[in-house]
VOLOGU-560868 format. One record per residue: residue in three letters; x, z, y of N, C-alpha, C in turn. Coordinates in pm, whole numbers, plus 50000, padded with zeros to 5 digits. Last residue first. Layout:
N
alaXZYXZYXZY;...
//
This chain:
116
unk871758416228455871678400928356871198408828246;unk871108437628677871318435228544870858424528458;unk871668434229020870698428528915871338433328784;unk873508439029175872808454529127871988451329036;unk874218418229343874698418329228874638433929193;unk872918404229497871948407129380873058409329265;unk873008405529817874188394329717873118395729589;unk871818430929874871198416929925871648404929822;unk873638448529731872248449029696871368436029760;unk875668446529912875728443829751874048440829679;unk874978455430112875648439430116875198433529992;unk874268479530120873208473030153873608454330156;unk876608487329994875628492629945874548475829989;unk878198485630269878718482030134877678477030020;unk876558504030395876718490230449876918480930361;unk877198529930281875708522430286875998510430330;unk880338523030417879858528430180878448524230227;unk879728535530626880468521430584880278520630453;unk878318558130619877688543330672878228530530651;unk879928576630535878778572030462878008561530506;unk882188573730772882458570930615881068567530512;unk880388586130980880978570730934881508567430829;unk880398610930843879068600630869879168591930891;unk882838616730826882018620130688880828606630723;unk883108625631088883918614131030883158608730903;unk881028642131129881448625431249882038619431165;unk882308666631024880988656731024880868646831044;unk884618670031130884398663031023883168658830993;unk883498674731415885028665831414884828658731222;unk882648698731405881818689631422882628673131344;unk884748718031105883258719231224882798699131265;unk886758728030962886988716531085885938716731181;unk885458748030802886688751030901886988739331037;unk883008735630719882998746230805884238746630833;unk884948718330517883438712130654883418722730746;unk886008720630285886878721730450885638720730576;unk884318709330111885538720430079885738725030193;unk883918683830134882998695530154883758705330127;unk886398672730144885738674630288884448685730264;unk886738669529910887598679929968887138682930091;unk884338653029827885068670029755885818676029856;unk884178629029883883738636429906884018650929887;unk886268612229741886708618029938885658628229940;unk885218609429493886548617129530886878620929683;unk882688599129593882838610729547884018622529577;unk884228574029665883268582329747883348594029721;unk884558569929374885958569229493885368576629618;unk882148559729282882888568629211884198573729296;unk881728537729449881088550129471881358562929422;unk883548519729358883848519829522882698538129500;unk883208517829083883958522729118884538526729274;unk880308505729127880708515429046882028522329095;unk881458479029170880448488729298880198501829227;unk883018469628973883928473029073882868481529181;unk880838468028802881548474128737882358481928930;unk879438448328864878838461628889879458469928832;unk881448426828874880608433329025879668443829020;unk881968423028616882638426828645882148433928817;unk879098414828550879248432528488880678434828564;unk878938391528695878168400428708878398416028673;unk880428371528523881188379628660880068391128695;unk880268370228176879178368628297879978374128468;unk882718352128012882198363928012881498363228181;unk883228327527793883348329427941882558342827942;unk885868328927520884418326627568884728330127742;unk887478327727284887778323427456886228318727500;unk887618327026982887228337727077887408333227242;unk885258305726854886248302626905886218323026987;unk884418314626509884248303926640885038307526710;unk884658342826388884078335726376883678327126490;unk886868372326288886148364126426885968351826327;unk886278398426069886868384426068886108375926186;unk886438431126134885848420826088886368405426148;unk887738453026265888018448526157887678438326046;unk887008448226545886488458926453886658457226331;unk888728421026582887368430226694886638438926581;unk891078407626730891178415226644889888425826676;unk893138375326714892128387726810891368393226700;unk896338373026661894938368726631893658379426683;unk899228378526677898478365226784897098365526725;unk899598386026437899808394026557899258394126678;unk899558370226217898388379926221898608384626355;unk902168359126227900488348626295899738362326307;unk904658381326344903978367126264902518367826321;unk907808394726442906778384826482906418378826351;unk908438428026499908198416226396907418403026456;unk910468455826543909758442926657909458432626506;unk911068492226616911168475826513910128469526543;unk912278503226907910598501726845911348489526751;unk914398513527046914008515526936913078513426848;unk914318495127276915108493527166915078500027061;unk911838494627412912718481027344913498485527263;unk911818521827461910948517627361911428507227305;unk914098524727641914108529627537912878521827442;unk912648500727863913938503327769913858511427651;unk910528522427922910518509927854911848503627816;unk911948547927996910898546327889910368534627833;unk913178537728225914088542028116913248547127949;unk911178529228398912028521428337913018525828202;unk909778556928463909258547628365910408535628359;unk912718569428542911528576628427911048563628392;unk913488555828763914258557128647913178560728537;unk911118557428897911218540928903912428546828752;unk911088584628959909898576028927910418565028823;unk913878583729095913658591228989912138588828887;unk913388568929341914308563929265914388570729083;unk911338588929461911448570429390912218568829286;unk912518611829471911558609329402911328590629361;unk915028601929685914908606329561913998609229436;unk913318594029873913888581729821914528587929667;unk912288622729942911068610329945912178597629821;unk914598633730001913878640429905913048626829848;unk915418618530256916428617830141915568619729983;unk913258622730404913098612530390914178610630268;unk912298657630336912118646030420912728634230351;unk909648679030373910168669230279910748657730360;
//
């Protein structure tokens, strides 16, 4: 694949979803009124203000969630391949699981594994 193919997939990317938001602009009928602007939480009528502060906590066990869920994904293909590569991936695999435990052992000192 080389580098003409590569700028042709871009450029063909970048047409696809641009030419799907365009199109939507212009064929989607557009209305503006108040109901549109109003937050909208299970069909029941908000009560007090909605702009609350939400805890950073679920967002930090949300994102250490997703650093391990991503682990996973490297994990698969390397167990897939382990016996063909031999020592060479082991080694790598095992620094990869030490930098993720490190991660681990940061997160877990910080306290953000606590559940508020």
């Amino acid at each position: 694949m080389g580098s003409a193919s590569l700028l042709l997939l871009l450029i063909c990317g970048i047409a696809f979803a641009g030419g799907g938001i365009l199109l939507s602009k212009a064929l989607a009928k557009t209305s503006q009124n108040l109901q549109k602007g109003l937050t909208y939480e299970c069909g029941i009528p908000t009560i007090g203000t909605t702009w609350i502060q939400f805890n950073v906590g679920y967002y930090l066990f949300a994102l250490i969630f997703l650093v391990f869920d991503v682990e996973l994904v490297f994990m698969y293909p390397w167990a897939v391949v382990v016996k063909e590569v031999g020592m060479p991936a082991f080694i790598e695999i095992v620094v990869f699981m030490f930098i993720l435990f490190m991660g681990f052992l940061y997160a877990w000192r910080k306290g953000a594994l606590k559940w508020i």
